[in-house]
Backbone bond lengths (Angstrom), bond angles and torsions (degrees), N, CA, C in turn:
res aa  C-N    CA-C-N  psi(-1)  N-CA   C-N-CA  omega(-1)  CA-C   N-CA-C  phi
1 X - - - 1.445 - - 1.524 108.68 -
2 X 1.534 117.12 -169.50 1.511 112.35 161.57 1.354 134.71 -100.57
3 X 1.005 118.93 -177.08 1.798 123.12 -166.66 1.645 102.03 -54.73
4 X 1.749 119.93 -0.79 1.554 103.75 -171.61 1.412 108.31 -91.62
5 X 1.321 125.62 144.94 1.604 121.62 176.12 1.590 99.43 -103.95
6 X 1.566 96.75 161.59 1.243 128.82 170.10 1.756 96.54 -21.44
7 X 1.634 89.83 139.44 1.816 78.23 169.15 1.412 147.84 75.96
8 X 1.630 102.45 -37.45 1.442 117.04 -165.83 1.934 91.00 -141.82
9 X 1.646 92.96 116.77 1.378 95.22 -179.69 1.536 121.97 -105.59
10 X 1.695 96.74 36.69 1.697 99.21 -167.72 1.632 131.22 32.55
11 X 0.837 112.84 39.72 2.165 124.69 -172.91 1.421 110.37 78.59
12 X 1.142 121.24 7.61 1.416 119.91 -174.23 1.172 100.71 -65.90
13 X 1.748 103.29 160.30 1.819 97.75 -175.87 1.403 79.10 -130.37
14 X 1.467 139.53 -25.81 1.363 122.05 -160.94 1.675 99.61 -138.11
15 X 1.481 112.48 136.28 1.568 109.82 -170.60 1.226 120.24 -80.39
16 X 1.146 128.87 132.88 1.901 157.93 -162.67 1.712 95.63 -49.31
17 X 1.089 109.66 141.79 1.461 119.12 167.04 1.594 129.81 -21.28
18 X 2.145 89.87 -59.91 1.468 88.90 -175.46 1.491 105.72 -81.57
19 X 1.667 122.21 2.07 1.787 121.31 178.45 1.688 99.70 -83.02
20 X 1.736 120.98 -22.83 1.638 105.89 -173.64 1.605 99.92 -83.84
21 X 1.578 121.89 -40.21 1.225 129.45 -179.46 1.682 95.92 -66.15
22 X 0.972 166.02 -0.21 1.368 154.85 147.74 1.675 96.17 -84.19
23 X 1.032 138.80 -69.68 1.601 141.10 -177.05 1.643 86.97 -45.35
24 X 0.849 133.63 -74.94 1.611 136.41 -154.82 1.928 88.86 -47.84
25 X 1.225 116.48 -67.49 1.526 106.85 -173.81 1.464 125.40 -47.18
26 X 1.624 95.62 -54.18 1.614 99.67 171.37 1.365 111.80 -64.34
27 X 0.814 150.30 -7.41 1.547 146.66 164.52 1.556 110.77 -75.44
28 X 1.361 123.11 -48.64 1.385 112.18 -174.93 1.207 111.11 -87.24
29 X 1.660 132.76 -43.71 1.172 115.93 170.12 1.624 126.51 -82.25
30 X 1.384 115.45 14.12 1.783 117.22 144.47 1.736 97.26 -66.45
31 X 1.456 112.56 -52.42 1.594 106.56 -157.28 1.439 117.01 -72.27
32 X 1.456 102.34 -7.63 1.871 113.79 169.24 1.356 120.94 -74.13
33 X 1.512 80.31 -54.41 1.771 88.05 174.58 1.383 111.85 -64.24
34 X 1.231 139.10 -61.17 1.167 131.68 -177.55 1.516 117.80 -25.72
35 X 1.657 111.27 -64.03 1.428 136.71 171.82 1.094 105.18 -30.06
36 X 1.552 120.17 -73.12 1.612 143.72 177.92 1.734 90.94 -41.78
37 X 1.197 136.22 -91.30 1.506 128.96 -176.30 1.456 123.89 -27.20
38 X 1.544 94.90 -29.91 1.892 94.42 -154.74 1.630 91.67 -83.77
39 X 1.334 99.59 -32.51 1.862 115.15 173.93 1.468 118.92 -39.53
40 X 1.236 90.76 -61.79 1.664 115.98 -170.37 2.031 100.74 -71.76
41 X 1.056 119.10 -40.66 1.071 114.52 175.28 1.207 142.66 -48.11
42 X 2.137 102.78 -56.04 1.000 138.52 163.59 1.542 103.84 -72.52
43 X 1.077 120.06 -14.82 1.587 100.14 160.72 1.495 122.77 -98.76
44 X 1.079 115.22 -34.47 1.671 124.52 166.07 1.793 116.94 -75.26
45 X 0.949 89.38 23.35 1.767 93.86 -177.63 1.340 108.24 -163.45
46 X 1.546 119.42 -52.47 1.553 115.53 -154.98 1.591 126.20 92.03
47 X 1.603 85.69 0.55 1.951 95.80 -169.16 1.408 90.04 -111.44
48 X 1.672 102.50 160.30 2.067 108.70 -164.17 1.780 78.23 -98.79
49 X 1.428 114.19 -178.16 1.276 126.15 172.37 1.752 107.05 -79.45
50 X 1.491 114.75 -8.36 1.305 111.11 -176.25 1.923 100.53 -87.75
51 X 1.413 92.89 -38.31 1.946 91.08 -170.08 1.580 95.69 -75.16
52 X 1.576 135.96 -4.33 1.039 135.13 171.19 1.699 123.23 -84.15
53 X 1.223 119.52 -20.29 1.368 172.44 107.57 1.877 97.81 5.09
54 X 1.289 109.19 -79.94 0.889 126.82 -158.92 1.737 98.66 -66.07
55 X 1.660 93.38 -78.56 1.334 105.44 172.33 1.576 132.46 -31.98
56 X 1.805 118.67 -25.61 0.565 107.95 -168.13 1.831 109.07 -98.28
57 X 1.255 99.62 -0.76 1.762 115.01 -165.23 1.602 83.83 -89.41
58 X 1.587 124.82 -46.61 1.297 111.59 -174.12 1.370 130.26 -71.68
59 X 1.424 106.13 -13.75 1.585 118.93 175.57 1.411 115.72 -69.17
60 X 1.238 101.62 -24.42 1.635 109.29 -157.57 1.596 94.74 -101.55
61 X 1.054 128.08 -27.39 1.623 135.43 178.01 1.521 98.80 -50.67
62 X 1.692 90.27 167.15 1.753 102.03 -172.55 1.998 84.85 -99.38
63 X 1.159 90.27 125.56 1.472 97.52 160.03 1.968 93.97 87.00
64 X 1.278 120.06 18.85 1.716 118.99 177.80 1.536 96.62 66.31
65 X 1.706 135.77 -23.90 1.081 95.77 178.18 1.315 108.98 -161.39
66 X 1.648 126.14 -176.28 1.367 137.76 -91.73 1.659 103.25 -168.06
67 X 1.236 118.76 109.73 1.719 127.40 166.61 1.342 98.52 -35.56
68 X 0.999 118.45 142.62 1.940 115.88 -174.49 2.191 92.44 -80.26
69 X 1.212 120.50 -14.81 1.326 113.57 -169.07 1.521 99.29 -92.56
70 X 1.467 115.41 -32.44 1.898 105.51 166.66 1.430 108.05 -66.37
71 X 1.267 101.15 -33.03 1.720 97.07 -171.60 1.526 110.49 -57.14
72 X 1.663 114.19 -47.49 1.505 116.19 171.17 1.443 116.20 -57.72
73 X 1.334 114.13 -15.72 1.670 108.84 -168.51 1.613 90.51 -82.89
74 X 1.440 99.54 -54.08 2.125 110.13 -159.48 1.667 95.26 -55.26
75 X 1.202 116.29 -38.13 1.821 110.99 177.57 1.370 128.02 -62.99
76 X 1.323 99.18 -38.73 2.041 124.83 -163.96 1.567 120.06 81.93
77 X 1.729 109.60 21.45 1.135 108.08 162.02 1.122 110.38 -103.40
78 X 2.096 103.90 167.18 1.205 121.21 -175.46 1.528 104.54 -82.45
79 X 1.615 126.62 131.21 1.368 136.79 162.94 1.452 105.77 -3.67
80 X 1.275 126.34 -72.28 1.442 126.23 -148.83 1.487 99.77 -77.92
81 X 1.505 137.72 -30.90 1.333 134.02 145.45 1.496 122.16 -24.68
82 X 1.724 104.69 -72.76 1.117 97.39 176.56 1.662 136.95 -53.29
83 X 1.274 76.01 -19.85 2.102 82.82 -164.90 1.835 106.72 -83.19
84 X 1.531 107.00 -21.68 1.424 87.91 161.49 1.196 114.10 -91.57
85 X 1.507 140.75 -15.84 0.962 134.76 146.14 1.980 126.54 -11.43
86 X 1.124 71.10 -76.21 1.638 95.58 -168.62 1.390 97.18 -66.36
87 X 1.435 140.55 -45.13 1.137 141.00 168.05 2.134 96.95 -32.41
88 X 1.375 95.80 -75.04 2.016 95.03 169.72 1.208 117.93 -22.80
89 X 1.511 114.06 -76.79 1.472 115.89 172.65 1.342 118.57 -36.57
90 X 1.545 139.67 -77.87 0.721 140.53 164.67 1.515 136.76 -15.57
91 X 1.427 105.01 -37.12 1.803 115.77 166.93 1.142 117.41 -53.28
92 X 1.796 96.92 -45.75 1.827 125.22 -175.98 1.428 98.77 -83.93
93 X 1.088 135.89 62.58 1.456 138.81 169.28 1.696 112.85 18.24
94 X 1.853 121.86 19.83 1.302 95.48 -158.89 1.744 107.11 -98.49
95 X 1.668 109.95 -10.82 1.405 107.06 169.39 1.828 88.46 -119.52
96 X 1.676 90.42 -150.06 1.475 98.14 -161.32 1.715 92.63 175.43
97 X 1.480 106.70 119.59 1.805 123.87 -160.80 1.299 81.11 -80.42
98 X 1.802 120.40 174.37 1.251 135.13 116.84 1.100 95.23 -157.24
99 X 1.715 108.18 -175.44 1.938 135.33 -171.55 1.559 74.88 -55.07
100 X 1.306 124.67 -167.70 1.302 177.03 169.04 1.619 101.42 -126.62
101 X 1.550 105.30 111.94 1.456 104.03 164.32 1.186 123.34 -77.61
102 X 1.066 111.55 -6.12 2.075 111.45 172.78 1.178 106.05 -113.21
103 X 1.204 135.68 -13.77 1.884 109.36 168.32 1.767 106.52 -104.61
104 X 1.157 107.55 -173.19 1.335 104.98 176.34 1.526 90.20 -113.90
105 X 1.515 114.57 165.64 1.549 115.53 -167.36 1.450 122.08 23.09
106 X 0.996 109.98 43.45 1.556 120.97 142.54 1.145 164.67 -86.17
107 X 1.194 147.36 110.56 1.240 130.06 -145.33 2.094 105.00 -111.16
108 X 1.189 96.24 131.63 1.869 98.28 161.27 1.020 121.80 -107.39
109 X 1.265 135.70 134.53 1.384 139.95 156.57 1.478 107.57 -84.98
110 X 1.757 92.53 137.49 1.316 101.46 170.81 1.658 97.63 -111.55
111 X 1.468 108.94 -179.79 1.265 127.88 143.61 1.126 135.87 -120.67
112 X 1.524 126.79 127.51 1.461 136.78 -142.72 1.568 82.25 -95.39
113 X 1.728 99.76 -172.00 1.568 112.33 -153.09 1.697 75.20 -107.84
114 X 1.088 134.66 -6.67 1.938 123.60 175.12 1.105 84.49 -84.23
115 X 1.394 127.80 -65.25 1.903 125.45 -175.26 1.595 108.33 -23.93
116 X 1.447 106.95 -57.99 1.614 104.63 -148.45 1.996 102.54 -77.96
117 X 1.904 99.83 -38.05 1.485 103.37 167.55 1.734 113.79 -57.86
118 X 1.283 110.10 -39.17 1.707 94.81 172.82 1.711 117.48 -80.77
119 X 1.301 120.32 -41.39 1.812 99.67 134.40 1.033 133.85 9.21
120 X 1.162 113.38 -88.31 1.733 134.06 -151.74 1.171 98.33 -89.73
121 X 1.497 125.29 -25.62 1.639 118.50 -170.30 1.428 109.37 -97.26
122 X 1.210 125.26 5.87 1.483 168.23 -165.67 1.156 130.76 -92.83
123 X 1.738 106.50 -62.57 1.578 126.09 159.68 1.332 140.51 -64.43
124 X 1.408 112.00 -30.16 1.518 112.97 171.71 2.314 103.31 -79.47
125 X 0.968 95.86 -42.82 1.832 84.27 -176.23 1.621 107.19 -62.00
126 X 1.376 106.60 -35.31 1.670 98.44 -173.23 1.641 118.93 -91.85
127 X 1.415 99.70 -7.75 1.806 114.89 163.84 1.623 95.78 -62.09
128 X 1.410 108.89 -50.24 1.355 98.64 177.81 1.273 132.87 -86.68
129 X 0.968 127.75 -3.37 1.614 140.62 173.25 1.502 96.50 -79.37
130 X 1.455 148.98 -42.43 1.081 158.57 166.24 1.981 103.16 -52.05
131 X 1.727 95.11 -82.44 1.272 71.12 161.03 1.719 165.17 -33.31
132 X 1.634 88.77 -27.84 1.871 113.62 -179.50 1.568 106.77 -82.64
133 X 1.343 96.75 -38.23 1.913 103.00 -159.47 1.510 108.65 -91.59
134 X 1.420 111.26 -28.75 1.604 120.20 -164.51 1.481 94.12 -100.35
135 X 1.462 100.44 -90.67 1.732 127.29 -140.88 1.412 89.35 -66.19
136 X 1.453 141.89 -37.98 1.439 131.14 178.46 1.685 120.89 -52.36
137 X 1.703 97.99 -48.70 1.143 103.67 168.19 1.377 144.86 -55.42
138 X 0.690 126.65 -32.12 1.862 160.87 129.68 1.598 114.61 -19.56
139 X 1.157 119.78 119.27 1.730 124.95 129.83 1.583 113.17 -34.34
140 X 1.243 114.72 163.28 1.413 103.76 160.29 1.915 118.60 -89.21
141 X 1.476 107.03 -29.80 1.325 106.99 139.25 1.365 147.16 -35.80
142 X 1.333 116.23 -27.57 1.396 137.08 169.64 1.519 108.66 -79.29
143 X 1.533 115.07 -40.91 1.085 133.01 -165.35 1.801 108.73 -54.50
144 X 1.674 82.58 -55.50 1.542 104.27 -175.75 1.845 109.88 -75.18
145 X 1.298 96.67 -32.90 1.928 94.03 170.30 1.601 125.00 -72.06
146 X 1.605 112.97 -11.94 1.380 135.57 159.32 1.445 109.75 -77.83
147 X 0.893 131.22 -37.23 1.360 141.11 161.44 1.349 126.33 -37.11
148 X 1.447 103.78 -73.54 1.860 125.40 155.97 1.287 97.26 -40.26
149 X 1.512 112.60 -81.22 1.742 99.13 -166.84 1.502 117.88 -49.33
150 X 0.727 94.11 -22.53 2.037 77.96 -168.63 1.388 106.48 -88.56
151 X 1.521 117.15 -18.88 1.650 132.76 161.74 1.481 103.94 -44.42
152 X 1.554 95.47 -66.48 2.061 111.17 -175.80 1.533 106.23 -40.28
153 X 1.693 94.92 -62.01 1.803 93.23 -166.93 1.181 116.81 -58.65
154 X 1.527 122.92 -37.13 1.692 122.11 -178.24 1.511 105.16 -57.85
155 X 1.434 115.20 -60.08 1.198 101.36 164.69 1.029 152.56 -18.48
156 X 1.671 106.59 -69.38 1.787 121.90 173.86 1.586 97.28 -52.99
157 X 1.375 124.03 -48.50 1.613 125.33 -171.92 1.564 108.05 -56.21
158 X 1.370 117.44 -49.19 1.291 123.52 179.10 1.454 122.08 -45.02
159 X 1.347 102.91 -47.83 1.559 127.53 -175.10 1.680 116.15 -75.97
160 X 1.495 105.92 -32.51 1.201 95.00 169.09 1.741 112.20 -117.77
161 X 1.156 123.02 30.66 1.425 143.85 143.52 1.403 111.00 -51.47
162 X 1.823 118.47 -52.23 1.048 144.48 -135.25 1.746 107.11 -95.90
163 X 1.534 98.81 -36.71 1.579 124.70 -174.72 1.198 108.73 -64.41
């Protein structure tokens, strides 16, 4: 790489050749893989990586489910995303809206018992599609240096989310 370290971009305002040719790679093969997953998903299931997304924030909830506005936070989408979203789901019997009995204008998402069976029938092919596309590819050293980075980037995002 170049003389810049982690963090500290010595006054630079615009990143060095070999920093766009590293950004340029990590950008397309995140956007392959993704593709490659969303592929494999929607073909081994019929579910997008977003209703997987969904499903998977509601499984893990206390009670299956979820203020539709945590749900946008726990994902990293914006509200109005989610809500046509979920409008989708919802056609497909796999969640199911109502009020929120403790806020006023609130909405909860639940997850229905088709939700949680397309779930579960869901998780073992794309455990392995993850497994095939990612974790094979990889050292386990690599594993753990993918790790850090994606630690760093949430971070930097977090921090200037915040600003």
């Amino acid at each position: 790489m170049t003389e810049a370290t982690p963090g500290r971009r010595g006054g630079r305002q615009l990143p060095t050749a070999d920093e766009l040719r590293i950004w340029r790679d990590f950008i397309e093969t995140t956007a392959a893989l993704g593709s490659r997953l969303e592929s494999r998903l929607q073909g081994d299931s019929s579910l997008s990586t977003g209703d997987y997304s969904v499903l998977l924030a509601l499984s893990e909830a206390e009670g299956q489910a979820m203020r539709s506005s945590a749900l946008a936070s726990h994902i990293g989408w914006e509200r109005s995303r989610l809500s046509h979203h979920l409008g989708r789901m919802e056609r497909r019997g796999l969640i199911r809206r109502q009020e929120c009995a403790t806020v006023p204008r609130g909405a909860e998402v639940l997850l229905t018992t088709a939700g949680a069976e397309a779930f579960r029938g869901a998780t073992f092919p794309h455990l392995r599609a993850i497994r095939e596309l990612f974790v094979d590819a990889l050292t386990p050293e690599q594993i753990v240096a993918a790790g850090e980075i994606a630690t760093a980037l949430k971070a930097r995002l977090d921090d200037l989310r915040t600003q």
